[in-house]
C-alpha positions in Angstrom: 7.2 15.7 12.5 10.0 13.2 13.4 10.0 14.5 16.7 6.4 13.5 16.9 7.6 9.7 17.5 4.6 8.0 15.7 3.5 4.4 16.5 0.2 2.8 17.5 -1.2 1.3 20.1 -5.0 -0.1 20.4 -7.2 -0.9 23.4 -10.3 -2.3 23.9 -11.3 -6.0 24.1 -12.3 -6.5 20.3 -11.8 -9.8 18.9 -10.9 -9.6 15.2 -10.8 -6.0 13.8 -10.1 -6.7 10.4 -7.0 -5.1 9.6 -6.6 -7.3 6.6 -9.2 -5.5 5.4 -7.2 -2.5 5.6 -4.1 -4.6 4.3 -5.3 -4.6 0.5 -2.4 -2.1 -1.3 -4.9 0.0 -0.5 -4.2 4.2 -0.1 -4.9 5.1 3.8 -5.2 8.4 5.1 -3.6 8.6 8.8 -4.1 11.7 10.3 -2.6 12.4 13.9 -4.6 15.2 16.3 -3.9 16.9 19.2 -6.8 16.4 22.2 -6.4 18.4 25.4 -6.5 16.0 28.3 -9.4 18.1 29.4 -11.3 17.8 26.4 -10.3 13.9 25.7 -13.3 12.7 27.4 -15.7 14.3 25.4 -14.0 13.8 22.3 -13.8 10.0 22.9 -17.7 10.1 23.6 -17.8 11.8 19.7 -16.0 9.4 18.1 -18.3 6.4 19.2 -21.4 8.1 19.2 -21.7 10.0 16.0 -18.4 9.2 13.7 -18.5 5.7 14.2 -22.1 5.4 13.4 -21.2 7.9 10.3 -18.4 5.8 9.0 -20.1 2.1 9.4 -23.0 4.3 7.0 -20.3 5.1 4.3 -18.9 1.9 4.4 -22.3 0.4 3.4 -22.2 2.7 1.1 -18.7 1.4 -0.5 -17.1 4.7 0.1 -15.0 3.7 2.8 -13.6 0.4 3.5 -11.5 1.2 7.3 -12.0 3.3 9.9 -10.1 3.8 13.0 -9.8 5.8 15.7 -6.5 5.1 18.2 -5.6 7.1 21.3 -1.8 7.3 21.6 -0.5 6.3 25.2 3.4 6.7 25.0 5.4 9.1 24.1 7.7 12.2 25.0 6.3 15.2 25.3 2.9 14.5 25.8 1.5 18.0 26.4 2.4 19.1 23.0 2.7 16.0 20.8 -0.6 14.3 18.9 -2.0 11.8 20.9 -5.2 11.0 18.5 -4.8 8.8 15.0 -7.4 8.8 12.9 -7.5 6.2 9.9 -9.5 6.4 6.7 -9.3 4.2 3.8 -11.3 5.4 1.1 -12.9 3.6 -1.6 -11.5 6.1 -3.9 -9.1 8.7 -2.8 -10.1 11.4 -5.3 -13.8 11.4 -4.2 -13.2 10.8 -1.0 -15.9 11.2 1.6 -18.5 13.8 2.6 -18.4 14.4 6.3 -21.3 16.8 6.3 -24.1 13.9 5.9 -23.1 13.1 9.7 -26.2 15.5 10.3 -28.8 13.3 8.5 -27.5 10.6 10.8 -28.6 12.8 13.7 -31.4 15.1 12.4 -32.2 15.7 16.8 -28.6 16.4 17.4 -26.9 20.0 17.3 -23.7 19.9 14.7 -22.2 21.7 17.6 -22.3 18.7 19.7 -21.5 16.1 17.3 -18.4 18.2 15.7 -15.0 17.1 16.9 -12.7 20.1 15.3 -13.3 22.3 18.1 -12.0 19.8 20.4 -8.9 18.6 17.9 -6.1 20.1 16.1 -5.1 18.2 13.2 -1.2 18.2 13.1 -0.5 15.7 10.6 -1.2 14.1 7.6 0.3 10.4 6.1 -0.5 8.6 3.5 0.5 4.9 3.5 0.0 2.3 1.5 -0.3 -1.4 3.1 0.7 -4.9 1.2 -0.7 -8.0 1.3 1.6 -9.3 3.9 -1.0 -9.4 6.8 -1.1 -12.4 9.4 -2.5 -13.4 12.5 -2.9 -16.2 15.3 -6.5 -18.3 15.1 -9.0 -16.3 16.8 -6.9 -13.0 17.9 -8.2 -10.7 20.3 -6.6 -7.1 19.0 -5.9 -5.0 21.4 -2.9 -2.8 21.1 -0.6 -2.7 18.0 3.0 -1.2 17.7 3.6 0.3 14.8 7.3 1.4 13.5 8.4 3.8 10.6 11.6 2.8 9.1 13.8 5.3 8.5 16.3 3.3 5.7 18.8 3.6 2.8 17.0 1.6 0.0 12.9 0.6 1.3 13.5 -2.6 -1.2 16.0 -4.2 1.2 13.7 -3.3 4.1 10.8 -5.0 2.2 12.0 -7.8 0.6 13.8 -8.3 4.4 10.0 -8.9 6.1 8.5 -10.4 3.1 11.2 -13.1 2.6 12.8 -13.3 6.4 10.8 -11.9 9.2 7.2 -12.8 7.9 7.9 -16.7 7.3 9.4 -16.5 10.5 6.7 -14.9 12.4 4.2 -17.1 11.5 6.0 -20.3 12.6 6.2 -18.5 15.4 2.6 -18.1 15.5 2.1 -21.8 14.9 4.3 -22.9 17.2 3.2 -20.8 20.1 6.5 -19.3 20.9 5.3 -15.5 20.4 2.8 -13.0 21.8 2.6 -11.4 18.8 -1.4 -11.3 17.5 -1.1 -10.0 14.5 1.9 -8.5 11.9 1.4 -6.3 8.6 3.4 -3.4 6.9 3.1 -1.0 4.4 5.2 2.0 2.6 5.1 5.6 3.3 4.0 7.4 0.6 3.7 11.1 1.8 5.3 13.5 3.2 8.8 13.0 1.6 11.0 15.4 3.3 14.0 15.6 5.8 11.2 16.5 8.3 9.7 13.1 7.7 12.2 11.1 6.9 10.4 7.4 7.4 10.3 4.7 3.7 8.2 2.2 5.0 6.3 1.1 8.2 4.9 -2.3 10.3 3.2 -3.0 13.5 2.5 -5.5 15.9 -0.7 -6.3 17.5 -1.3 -7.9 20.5 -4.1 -8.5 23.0 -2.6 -6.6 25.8 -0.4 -3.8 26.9 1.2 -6.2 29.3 2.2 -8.1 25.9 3.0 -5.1 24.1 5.7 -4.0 26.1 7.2 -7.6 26.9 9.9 -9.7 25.1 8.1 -10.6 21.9 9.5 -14.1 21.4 9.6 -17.4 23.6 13.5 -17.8 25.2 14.1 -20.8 23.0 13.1 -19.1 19.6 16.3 -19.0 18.1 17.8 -16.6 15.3 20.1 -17.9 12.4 23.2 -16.2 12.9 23.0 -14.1 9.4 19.4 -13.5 9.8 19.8 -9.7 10.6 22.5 -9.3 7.7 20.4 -7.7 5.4 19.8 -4.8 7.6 23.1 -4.2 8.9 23.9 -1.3 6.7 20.3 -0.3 5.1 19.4 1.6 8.4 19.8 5.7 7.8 18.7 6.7 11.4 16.4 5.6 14.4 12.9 3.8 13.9 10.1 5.9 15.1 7.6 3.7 17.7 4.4 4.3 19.6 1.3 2.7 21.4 -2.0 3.1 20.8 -5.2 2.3 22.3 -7.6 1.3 20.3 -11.0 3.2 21.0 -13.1 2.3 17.8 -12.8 0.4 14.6 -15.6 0.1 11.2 -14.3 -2.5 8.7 -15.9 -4.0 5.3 -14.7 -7.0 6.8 -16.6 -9.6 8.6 -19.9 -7.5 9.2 
């Protein structure tokens, strides 16, 4: 699973998709696919059609509060590695939701053609839990998002590290206009726990393009106090694990 090299990236122009509504110490469910290139089309066309219709009905419903669905486009070994991430956050774990009543949504529609498991092979499944720690420019227009699993000695040092430190500094940074950076959040990995997945916590970056994404995050003059990495020096117990998404579709609570 480490090999897998998780990390998001979005696309599509949308403006504001919530993702402090997905920030909320809530429970998410990311689960990462496999899509054949030749089958990516019509599994994209699925997503938006029927699921994305399906999951803006259950959030009405209160049983979901996020849905996401993020086409991965880096990575190693792209022929074999997952290249989908699907992201539920449900309303309440345990009762989850019931996929089946996709059908009522669609009573003309064959289940055959509104199905995406025949086209998908689920690989793996994460549970995460965000904090409240979200923030984000004035009017942001999310369009990719770099997300990065910490592998590390003690998750507290990590945490208290972008809580305290790299948070407050981001969002000067925001203020002051010397970043690209959209958006910034993180979380803690709850499941798997195992020397295949060996990740504590996670965080991302959005921004509005790719062109962003894979630039120099910070203006030239933004400048670092010289201890302000201390922290980290010896809390880091291997790599962090990054990749970019595109964002294809997104159903929030928030902001309907």
């Amino acid at each position: 699973m480490k090999k897998l090299n998780y990390v998001l990236l979005l696309g599509l122009s949308v403006s504001l998709l919530s993702f402090t509504s997905a920030n909320a110490q809530e429970i998410s469910s990311h689960m990462h696919r496999r899509v054949a290139q030749s089958d990516m089309e019509e599994y994209l066309k699925r997503e938006t059609t029927y699921w994305q219709k399906f999951a803006e009905s259950e959030i009405e419903k209160g049983n979901l509060t996020f849905w996401a669905v993020f086409q991965k486009v880096s990575g190693a070994d792209q022929e074999n590695s997952p290249n989908i991430l699907i992201i539920n956050n449900f309303k309440d774990m345990d009762k989850g939701v019931d996929w089946s009543g996709v059908a009522a949504l669609f009573p003309d529609v064959k289940m055959e053609d509104i199905e995406t498991w025949q086209l998908a092979t689920t690989t793996d499944q994460i549970f995460v839990r965000n904090l409240d720690n979200h923030i984000q420019v004035d009017n942001p227009e999310f369009n990719f998002v770099h997300i990065l699993y910490h592998n590390v000695k003690n998750a507290d040092i990590q945490l208290t590290f972008e809580a305290e430190k790299w948070k407050p500094m981001v969002q000067k940074a925001m203020e002051d206009g010397k970043t690209i950076v959209q958006g910034w959040g993180n979380g803690v990995i709850l499941s798997p726990e195992s020397k295949d997945f060996d990740y504590d916590t996670y965080s991302y970056d959005l921004f509005s393009s790719a062109q962003d994404a894979l630039s120099p995050y910070f203006a030239d003059d933004l400048a670092f106090p010289e201890d302000f990495f201390n922290d980290l020096t010896d809390n880091s117990a291997g790599p962090r694990n990054a990749h970019l998404y595109r964002i294809v579709a997104v159903a929030s609570a928030q902001g309907e």
